[in-house]
Backbone as CSV, one residue per row, in Angstrom:
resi,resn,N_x,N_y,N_z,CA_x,CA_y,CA_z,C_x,C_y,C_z
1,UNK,155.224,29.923,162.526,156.357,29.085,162.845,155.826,27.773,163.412
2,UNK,156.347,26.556,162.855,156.128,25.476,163.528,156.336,25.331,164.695
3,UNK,155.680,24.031,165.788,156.191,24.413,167.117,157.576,23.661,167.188
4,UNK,158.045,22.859,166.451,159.689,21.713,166.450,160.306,22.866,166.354
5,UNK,159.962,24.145,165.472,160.987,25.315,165.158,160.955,26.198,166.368
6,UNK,159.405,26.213,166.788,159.711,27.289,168.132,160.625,26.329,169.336
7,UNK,160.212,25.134,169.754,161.491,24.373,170.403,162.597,24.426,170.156
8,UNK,162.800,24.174,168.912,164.137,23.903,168.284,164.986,25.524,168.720
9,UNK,164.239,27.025,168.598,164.632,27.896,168.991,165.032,28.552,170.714
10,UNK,163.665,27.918,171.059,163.928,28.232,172.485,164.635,27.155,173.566
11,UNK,165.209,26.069,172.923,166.015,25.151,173.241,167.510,25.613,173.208
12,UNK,167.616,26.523,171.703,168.814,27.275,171.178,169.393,28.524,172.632
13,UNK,168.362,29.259,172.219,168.297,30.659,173.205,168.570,30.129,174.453
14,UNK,167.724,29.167,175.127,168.028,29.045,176.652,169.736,28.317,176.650
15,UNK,169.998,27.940,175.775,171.142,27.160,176.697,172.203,28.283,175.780
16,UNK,172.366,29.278,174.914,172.736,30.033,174.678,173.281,31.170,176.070
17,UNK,171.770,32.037,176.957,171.564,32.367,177.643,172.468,31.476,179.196
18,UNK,172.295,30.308,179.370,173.159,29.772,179.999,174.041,29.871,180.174
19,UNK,174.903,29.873,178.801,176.251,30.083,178.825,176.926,31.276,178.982
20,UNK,176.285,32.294,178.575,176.281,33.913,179.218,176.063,34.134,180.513
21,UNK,175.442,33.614,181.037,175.139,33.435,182.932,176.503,32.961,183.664
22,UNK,176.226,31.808,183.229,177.594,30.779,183.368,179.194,32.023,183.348
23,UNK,179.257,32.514,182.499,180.295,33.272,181.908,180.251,34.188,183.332
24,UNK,179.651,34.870,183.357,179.182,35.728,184.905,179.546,35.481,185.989
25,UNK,178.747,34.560,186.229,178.747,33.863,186.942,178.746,32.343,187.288
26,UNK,180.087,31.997,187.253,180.831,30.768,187.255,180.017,29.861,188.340
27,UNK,179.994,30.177,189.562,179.542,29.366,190.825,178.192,29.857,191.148
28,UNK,177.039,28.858,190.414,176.097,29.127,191.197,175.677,28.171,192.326
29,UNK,175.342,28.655,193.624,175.305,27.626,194.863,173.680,28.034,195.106
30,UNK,173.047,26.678,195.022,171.111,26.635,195.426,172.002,25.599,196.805
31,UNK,170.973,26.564,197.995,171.052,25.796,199.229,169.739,25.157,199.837
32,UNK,169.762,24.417,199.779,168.825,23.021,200.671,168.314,22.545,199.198
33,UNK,168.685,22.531,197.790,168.244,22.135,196.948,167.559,20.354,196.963
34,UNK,167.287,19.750,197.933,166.791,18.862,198.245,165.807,18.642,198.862
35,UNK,165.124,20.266,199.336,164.005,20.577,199.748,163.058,20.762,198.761
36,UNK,163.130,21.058,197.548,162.649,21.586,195.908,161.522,20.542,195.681
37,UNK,160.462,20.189,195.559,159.896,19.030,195.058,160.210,18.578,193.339
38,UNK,160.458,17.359,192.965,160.927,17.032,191.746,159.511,17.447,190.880
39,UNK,158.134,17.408,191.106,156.915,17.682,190.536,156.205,18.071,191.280
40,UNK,155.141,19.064,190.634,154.328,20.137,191.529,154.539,21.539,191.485
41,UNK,153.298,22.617,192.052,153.541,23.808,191.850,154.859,23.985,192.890
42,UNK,155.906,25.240,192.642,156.604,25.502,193.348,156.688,26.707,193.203
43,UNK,156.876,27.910,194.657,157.136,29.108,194.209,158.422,29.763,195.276
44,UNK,158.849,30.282,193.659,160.581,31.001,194.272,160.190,32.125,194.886
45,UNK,160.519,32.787,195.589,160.197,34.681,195.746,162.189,35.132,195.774
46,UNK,161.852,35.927,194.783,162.902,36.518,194.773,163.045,38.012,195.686
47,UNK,163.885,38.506,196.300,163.695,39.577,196.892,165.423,40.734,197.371
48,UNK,165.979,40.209,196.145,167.243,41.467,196.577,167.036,42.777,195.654
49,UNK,167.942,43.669,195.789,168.226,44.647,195.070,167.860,44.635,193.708
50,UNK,169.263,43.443,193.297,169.421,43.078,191.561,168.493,42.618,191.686
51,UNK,167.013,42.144,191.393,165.801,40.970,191.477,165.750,41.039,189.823
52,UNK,165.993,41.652,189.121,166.102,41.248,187.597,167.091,40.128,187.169
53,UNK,167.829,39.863,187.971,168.840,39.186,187.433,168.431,37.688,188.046
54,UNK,167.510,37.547,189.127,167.133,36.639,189.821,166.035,35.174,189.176
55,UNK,165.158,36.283,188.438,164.645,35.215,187.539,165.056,34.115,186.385
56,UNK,166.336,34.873,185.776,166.901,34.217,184.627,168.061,33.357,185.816
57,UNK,168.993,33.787,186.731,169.248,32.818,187.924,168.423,31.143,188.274
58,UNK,167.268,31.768,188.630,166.585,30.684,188.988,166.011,29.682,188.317
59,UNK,165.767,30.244,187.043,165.507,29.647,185.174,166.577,28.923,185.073
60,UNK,167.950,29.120,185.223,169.573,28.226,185.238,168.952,26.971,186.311
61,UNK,169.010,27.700,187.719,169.477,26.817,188.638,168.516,25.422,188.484
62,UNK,167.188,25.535,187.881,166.447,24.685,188.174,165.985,23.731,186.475
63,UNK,166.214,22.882,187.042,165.508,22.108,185.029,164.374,21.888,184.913
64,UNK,163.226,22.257,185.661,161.944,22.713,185.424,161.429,23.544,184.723
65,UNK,160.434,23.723,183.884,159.858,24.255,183.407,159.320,25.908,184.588
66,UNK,159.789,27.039,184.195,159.892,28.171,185.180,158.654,29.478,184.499
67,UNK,157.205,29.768,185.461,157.053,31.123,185.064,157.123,32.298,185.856
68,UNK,157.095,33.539,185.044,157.631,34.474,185.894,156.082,35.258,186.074
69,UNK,156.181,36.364,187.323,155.790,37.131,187.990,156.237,38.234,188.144
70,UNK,155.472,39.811,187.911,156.412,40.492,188.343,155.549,41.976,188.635
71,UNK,156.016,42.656,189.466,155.134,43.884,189.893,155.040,44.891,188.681
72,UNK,153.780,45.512,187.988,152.903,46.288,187.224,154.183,47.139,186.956
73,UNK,154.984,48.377,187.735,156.071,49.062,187.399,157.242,48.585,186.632
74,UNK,157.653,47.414,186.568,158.768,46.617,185.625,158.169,46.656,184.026
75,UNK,156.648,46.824,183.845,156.695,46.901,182.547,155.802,48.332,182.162
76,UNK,156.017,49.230,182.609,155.483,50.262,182.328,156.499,51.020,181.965
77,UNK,156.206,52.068,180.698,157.261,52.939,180.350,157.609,53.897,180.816
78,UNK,158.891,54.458,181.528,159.490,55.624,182.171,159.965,57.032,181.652
């Protein structure tokens, strides 16, 4: 696959995905979002219950480029 096509796709999907979030969850509120640096490493820690739902959250809330992290048990088979 070309990469204009892999953009062109994952440009599709994310704001696809958005709008399914969105749908969910109508009001999302980021507090002190003025603390965030506009460039540079930055790191979220997510830490509730739902924490699956937190990454694709924080992928919305922010228009940065986002990678994820995640403890060895989330991808092991049960």
């Amino acid at each position: 696959m070309a990469a204009d096509q892999s953009t062109f796709f994952g440009t599709l999907l994310r704001k696809a995905i958005r709008r399914v979030i969105r749908f969910y969850y109508p009001t999302i509120r980021v507090t002190h979002a003025e603390r965030l640096p506009a460039e540079g490493a930055t790191l979220y820690i997510a830490n509730h219950p739902n924490s699956l739902i937190d990454p694709v959250l924080i992928g919305i809330a922010t228009q940065r480029p986002v990678r994820f992290m995640a403890k060895a048990p989330l991808f092991e088979g049960r």
